[in-house]
N, C-alpha and C positions, 0 to 999 in steps of 0.2 A: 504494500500500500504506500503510494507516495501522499510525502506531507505537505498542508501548504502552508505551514508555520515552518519559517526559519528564524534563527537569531546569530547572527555572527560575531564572534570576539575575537580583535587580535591586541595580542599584548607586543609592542612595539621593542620596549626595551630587550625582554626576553627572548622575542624572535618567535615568540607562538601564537596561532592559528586555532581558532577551535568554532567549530560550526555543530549548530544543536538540530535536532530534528522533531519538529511535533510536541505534545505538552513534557515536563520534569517526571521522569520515573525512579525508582531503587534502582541503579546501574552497577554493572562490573564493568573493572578496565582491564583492554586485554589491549596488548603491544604488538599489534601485527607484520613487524618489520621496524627494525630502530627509530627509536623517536617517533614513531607514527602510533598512536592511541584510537581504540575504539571502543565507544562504552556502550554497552546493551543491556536493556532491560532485562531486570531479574527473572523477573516470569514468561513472556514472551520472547528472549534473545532478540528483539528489532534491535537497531542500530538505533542510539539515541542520540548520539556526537561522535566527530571526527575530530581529533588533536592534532597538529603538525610540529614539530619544535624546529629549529630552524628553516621555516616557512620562507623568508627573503631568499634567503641563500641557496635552497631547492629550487624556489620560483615554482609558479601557477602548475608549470607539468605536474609534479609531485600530486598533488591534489586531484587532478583529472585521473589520473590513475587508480586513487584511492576509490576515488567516487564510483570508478566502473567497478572496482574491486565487488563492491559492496552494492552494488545495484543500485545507487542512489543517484539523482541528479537535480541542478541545482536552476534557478529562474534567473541566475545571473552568473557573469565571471567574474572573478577575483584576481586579482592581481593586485602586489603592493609596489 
């Protein structure tokens, strides 16, 4: 089911990235590949957010890749 609630955070200094999908649930974080975070709901395993840590320095590809990873997509690009 795709959401149409997004919210996005990027924390500047740190260099991370984190895009939320649909309402706040109990999530686990699981590390899909370094530095890359994905947290899902406790009961249903949906995707609830996506974390990036060095976001800048990957640049946007990083991100598209996740997104297909996860079946997810987005109403806009990002790029910083």
């Amino acid at each position: 089911m795709e959401h149409k609630t997004y919210e996005i955070y990027y924390d500047e200094p740190g260099d991370f990235l984190e895009i939320f999908f649909g309402e706040p649930a109990k999530c686990y974080t699981e590390e899909s590949e370094p530095d890359i975070f994905i947290r899902k709901d406790q009961e249903t395993d949906e995707v609830k957010s996506i974390g990036i840590l060095s976001f800048k320095k990957r640049g946007a590809k990083i991100l598209n890749g996740v997104l297909l990873r996860i079946n997810k997509k987005l109403p806009i690009q990002i790029s910083i």
